[in-house]
C-alpha positions in Angstrom: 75.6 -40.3 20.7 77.9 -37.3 20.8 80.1 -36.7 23.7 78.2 -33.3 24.2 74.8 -35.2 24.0 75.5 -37.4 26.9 73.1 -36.8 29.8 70.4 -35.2 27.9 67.1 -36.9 27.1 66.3 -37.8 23.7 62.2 -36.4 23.4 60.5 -38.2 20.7 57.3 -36.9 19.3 54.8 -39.8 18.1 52.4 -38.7 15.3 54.0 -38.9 12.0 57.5 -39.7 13.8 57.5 -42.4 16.1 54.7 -43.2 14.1 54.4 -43.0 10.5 50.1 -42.5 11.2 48.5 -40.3 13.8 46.4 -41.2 16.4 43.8 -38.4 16.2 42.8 -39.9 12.8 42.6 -43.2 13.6 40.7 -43.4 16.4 38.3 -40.7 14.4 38.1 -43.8 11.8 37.9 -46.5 14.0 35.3 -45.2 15.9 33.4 -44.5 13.3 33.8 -47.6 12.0 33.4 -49.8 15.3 31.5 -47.7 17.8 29.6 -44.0 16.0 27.1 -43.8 18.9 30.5 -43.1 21.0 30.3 -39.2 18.5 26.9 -38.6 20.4 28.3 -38.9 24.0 31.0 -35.9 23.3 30.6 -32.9 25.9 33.3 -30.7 23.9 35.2 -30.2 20.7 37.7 -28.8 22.0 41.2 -30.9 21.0 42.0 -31.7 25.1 38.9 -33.3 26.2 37.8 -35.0 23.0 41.3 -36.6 22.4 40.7 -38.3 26.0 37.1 -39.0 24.9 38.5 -40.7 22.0 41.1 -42.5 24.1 38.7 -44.0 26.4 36.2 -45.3 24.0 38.6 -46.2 21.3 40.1 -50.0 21.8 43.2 -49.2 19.5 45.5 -51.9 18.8 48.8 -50.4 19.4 50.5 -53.3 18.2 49.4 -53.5 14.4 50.8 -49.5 14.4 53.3 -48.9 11.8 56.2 -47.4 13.4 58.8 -45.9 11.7 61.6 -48.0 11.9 64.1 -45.2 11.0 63.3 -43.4 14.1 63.0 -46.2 16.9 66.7 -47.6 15.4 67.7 -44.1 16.5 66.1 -44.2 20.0 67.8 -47.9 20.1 70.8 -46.5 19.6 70.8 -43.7 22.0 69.7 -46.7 24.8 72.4 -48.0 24.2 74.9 -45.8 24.4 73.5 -45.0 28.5 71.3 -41.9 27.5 67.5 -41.7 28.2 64.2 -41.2 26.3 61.1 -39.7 26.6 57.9 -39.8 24.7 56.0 -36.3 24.5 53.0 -36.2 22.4 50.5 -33.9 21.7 48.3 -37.3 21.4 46.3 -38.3 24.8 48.4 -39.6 28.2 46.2 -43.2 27.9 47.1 -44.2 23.9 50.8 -42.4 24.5 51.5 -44.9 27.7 49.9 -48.0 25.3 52.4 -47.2 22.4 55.4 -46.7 25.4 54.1 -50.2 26.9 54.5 -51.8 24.1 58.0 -50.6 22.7 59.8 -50.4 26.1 61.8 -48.0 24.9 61.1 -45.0 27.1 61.8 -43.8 30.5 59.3 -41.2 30.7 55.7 -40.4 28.4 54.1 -36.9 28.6 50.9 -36.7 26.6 47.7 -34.4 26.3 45.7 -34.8 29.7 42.1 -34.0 28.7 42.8 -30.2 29.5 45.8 -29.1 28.0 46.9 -30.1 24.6 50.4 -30.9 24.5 51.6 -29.6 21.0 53.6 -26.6 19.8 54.1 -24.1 22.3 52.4 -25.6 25.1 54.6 -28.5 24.3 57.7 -25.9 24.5 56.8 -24.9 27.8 56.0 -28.2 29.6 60.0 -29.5 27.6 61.4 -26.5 29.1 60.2 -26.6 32.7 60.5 -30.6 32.8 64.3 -30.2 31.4 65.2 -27.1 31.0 66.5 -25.1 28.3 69.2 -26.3 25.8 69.0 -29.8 28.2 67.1 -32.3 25.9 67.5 -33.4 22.3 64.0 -33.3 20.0 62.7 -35.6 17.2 60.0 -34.2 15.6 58.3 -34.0 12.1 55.7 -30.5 11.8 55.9 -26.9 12.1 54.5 -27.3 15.2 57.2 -28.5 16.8 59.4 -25.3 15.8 58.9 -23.9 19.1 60.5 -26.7 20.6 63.5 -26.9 17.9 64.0 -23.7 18.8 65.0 -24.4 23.1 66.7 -28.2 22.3 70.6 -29.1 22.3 69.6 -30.4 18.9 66.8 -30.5 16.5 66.0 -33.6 14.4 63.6 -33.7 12.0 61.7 -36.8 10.2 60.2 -37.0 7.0 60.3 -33.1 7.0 59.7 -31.0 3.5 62.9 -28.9 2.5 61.1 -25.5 3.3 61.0 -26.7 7.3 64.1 -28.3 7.3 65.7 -24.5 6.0 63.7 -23.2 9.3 64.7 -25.8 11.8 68.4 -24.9 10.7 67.4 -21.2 11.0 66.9 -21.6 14.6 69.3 -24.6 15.8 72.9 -24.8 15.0 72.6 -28.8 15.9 70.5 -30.1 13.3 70.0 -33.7 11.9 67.5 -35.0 9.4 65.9 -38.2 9.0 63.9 -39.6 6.3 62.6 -37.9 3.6 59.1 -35.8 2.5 59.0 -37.1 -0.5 55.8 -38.8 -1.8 55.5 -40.8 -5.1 52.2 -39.7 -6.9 52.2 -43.8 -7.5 51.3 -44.1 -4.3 48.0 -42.0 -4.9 47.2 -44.0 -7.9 47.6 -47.1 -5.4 44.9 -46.0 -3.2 42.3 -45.2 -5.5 43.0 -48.4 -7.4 42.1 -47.4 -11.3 42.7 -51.1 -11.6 39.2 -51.7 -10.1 37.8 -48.9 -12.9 37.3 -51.8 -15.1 34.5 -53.4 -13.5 33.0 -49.8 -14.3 32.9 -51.0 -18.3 29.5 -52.7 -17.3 27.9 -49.6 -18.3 28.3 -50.5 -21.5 26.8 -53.7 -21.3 23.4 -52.6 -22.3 24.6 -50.8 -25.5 26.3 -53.9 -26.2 23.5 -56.0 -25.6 20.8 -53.5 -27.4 23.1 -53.4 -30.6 23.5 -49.6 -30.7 26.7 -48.9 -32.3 27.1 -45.4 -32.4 29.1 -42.4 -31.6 26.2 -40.6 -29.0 25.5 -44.0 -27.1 29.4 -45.0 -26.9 29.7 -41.1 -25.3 27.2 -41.2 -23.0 28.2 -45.0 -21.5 31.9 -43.4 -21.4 30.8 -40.5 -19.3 28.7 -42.9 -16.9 31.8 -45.0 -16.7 33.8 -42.2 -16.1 31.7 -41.0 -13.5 31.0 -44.4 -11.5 35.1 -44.3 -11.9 35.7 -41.3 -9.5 33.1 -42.2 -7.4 34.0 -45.4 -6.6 37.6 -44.2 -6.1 36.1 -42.5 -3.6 34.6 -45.3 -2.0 37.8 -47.0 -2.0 39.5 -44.5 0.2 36.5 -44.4 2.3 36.8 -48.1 2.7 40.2 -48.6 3.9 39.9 -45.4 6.3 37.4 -47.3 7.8 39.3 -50.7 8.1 42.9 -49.9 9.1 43.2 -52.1 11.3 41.6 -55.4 9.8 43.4 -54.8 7.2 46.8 -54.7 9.0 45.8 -57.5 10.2 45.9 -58.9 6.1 48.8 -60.2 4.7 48.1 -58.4 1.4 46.3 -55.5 2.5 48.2 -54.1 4.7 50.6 -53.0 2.3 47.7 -50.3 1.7 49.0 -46.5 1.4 46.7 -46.2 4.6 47.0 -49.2 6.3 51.2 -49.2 5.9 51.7 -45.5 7.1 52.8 -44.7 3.8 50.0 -41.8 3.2 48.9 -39.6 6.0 45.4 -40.7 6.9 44.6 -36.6 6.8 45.0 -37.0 3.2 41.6 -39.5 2.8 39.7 -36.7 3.2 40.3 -34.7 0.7 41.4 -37.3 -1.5 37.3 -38.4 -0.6 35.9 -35.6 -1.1 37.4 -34.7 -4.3 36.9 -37.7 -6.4 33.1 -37.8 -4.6 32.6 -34.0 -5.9 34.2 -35.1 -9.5 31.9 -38.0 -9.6 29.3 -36.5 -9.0 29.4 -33.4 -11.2 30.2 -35.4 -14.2 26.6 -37.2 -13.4 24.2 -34.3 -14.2 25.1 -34.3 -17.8 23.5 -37.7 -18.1 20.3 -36.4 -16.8 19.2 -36.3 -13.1 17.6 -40.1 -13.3 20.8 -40.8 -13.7 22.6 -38.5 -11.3 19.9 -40.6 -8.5 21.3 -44.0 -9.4 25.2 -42.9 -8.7 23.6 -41.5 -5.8 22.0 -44.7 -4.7 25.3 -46.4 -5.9 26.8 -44.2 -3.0 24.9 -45.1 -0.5 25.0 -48.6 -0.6 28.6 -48.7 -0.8 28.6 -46.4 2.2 26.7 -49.1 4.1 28.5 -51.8 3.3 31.7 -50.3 4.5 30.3 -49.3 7.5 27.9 -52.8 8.2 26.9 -54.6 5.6 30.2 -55.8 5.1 30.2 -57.4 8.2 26.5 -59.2 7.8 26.7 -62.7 6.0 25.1 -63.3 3.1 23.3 -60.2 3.0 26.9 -58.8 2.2 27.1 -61.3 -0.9 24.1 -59.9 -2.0 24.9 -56.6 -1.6 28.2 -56.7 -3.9 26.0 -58.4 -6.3 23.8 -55.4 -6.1 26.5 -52.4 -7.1 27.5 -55.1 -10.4 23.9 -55.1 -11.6 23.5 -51.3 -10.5 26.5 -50.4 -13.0 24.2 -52.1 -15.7 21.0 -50.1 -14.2 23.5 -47.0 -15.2 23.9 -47.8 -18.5 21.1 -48.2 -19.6 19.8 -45.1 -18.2 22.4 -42.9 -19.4 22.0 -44.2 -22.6 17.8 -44.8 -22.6 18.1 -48.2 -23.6 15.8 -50.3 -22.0 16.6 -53.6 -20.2 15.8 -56.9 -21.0 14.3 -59.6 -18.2 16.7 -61.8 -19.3 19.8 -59.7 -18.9 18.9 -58.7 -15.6 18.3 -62.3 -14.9 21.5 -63.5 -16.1 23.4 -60.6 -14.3 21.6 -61.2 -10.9 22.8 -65.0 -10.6 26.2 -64.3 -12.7 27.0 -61.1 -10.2 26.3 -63.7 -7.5 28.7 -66.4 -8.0 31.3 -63.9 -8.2 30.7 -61.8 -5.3 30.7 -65.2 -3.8 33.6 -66.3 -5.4 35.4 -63.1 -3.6 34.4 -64.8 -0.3 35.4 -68.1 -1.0 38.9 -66.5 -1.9 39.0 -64.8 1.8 38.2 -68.0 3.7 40.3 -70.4 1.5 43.3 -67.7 2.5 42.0 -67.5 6.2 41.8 -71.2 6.5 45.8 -71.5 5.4 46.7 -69.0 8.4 44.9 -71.2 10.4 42.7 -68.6 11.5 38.9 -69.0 12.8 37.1 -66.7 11.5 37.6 -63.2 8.8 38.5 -60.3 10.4 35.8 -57.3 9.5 33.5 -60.0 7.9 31.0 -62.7 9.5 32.3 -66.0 7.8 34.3 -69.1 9.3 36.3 -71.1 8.2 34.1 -74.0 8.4 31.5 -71.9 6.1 33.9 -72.7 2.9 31.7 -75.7 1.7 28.7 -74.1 1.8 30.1 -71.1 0.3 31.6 -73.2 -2.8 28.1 -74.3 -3.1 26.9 -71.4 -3.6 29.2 -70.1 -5.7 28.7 -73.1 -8.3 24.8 -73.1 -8.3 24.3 -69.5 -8.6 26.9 -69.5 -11.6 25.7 -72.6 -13.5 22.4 -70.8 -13.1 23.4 -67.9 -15.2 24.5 -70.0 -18.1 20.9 -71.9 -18.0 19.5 -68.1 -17.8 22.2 -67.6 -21.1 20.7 -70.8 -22.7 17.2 -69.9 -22.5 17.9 -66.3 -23.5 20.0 -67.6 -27.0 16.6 -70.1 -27.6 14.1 -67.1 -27.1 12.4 -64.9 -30.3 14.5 -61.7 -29.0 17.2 -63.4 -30.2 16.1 -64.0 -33.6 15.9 -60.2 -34.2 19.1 -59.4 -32.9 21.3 -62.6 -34.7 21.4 -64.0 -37.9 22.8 -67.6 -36.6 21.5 -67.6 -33.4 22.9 -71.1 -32.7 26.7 -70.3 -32.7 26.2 -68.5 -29.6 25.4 -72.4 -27.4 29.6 -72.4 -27.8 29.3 -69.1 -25.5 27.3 -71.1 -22.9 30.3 -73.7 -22.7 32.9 -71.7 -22.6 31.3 -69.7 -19.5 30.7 -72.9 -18.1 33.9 -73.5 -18.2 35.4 -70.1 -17.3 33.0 -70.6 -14.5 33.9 -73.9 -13.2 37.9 -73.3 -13.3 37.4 -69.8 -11.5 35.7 -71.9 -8.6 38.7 -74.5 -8.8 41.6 -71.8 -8.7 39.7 -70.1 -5.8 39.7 -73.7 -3.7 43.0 -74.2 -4.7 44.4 -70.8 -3.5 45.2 -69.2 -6.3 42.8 -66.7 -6.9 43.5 -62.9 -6.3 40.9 -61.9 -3.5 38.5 -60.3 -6.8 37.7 -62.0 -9.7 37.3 -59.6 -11.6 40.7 -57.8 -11.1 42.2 -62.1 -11.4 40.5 -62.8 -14.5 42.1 -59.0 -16.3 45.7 -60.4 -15.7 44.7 -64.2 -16.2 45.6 -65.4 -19.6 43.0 -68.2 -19.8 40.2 -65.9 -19.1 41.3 -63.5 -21.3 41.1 -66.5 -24.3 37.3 -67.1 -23.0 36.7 -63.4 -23.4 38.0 -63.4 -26.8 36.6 -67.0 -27.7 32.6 -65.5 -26.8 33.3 -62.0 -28.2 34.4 -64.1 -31.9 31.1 -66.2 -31.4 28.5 -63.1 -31.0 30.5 -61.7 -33.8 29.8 -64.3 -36.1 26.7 -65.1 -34.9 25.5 -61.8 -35.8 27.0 -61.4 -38.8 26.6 -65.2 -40.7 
């Protein structure tokens, strides 16, 4: 601390400062997610009085947070040098005294108090009467907090874009910067997870089954694939809006953009809303019918991020569901019509790995030696029977595949029908190792994303795509 620092008191602002998240966003998120009735009981929408709404029917966890280390290593060090702190936040009195609680870092917390909202110049005013001008140093990250720059001994800003920074130094001859704005567009890319696009290649599926080979067929299951791609994006951001906190709770998940503090939760919206609108204008060109089954697609994801997620079996079922509705899409958008026997195989096949994704989060929940999946309704001790289902439902689809290679549809479709009973063992196989890793531990927590990157699944794929080929062409 500077010698002409001493005996001022260091004011720290908490959203995107102290914190790198804000609070007004997630308890929007969590209480959509947890409690939505709590939206009905609101008496105003004015900042003030729904902030304190939201502060005393949101259960935050102030401890899962992410702080900004940056920042309380500066208020550390000002402790320890014999100055003082205080925390003033435009975020409510109740959630401001929570984060203080647990940090024990401040002497004093000033927050919004159901009437007044405590940001900008209202913030400037309460600083200057509580202090006085020119008698208190300011951390701060927005333009809102100009004002306030503006009567401090010194300015500091965090994270702050070089346009604000030129204004902060404008006003305050004292001026320190921490952190900076920048954002790597990979970062973007992380949240919307265009890895997950290629479970979105089932569209195809029916074209590939059907035997249509050409240019107009290939377009039109590109554009569905294209389409489902954005939307689910979508989804995705939707998704871990609505679980921030279970998923810092994760030890892979939290390293979400969201969940980590490393994108401003503001920015799910219109990241949502964008890929939601691309989506679904791409969908129209396929025809309505097919503009109702991304629709549809929609809505059941919806639900299962905000319930079904959390009911047991039914949420197995569900995931199984938005597989087979890709396939629905396809065929569709392309007028090919579906076979019994393909949607038979896909029903149990989509099963066992939905299920497979389950018995992944348990087997990691069981090595933390936790009780039971946070955000989902399965204990540890429901592993067995979850295994179980994961094997029957998948050795079920290759007896569906082994009655469909023995029926007369078949026939017209193959010359040498017969080469394609090595197809049935090598997805028996695929099958039964998948189910082995996941027990073991080593499975990424989807299969579908595990068996892109894994090279023995990648053999299987190549081994069954080389005996359909031959088998059609003997």
């Amino acid at each position: 601390m500077p010698t002409s620092m001493k005996g001022l008191y260091l004011v720290v602002d908490l959203d995107q400062t102290l914190l790198k998240t804000d609070i007004l966003f997630e308890c929007f998120w969590f209480s959509w997610r947890q409690a939505p009735r709590t939206w009905l009981s609101i008496h105003s929408w004015k900042l003030a009085p729904l902030k304190r709404h939201l502060a005393t029917t949101c259960q935050l966890d102030v401890g899962t947070l992410p702080y900004n280390p940056e920042v309380i290593k500066y208020i550390q060090t000002w402790k320890a040098a014999g100055g003082k702190a205080a925390l003033a936040t435009a975020t409510d009195q109740l959630l401001a005294e929570k984060v203080a609680a647990h940090l024990g870092l401040f002497d004093a917390v000033y927050g919004s108090n159901g009437q007044v909202n405590l940001k900008g110049t209202a913030k400037a005013q309460f600083l200057l009467k509580q202090f006085g001008e020119k008698q208190f140093v300011y951390i701060g990250d927005a333009a809102a907090d100009l004002p306030i720059w503006a009567v401090a001994a010194k300015a500091i800003t965090v994270n702050a874009p070089p346009w604000l920074r030129q204004k902060v130094e404008q006003l305050n001859p004292h001026v320190e910067h921490l952190g900076s704005a920048k954002r790597s567009i990979k970062l973007y890319l992380k949240e919307i997870r265009p890895h997950q696009w290629v479970k979105n290649s089932l569209v195809f599926v029916p074209m590939l089954a059907a035997h249509q080979f050409n240019l107009p067929t290939f377009w039109s299951s590109l554009v569905a694939a294209v389409a489902f791609s954005l939307t689910a994006s979508s989804v995705y951001v939707l998704n871990d809006l609505l679980d921030l906190q279970a998923d810092r709770a994760h030890p892979r998940k939290r390293h979400r953009p969201f969940a980590a503090g490393d994108l401003p939760l503001a920015h799910g919206l219109w990241m949502l809303f964008i890929f939601l609108g691309a989506g679904m204008a791409i969908a129209p060109t396929l025809g309505w019918p097919f503009l109702g089954i991304l629709l549809a697609y929609y809505a059941l994801t919806t639900a299962y991020s905000f319930f079904l997620k959390r009911r047991i079996v039914i949420d197995i079922c569900t995931l199984a569901g938005l597989y087979t509705i890709r396939i629905f899409a396809g065929a569709v958008a392309t007028g090919i019509s579906l076979s019994v026997w393909l949607l038979a195989f896909s029903m149990f096949f989509f099963f066992c790995l939905a299920t497979v994704k389950r018995q992944a989060e348990l087997v990691d929940q069981q090595r933390r030696n936790e009780l039971k999946t946070k955000g989902r309704g399965y204990h540890t001790e429901d592993l067995p029977i979850i295994t179980m289902m994961a094997l029957s439902a998948g050795y079920v689809s290759v007896l569906v595949l082994a009655l469909y290679i023995n029926s007369p549809q078949v026939r017209l479709l193959y010359t040498r029908p017969q080469v394609l009973w090595g197809g049935c063992a090598v997805l028996l196989y695929w099958l039964t190792r998948t189910v082995f890793l996941t027990h073991r531990g080593l499975m990424h927590y989807d299969p579908i994303v595990y068996a892109i990157k894994d090279r023995q699944s990648q053999l299987c794929f190549l081994i069954c795509l080389g005996l359909f080929i031959l088998g059609k062409s003997l």
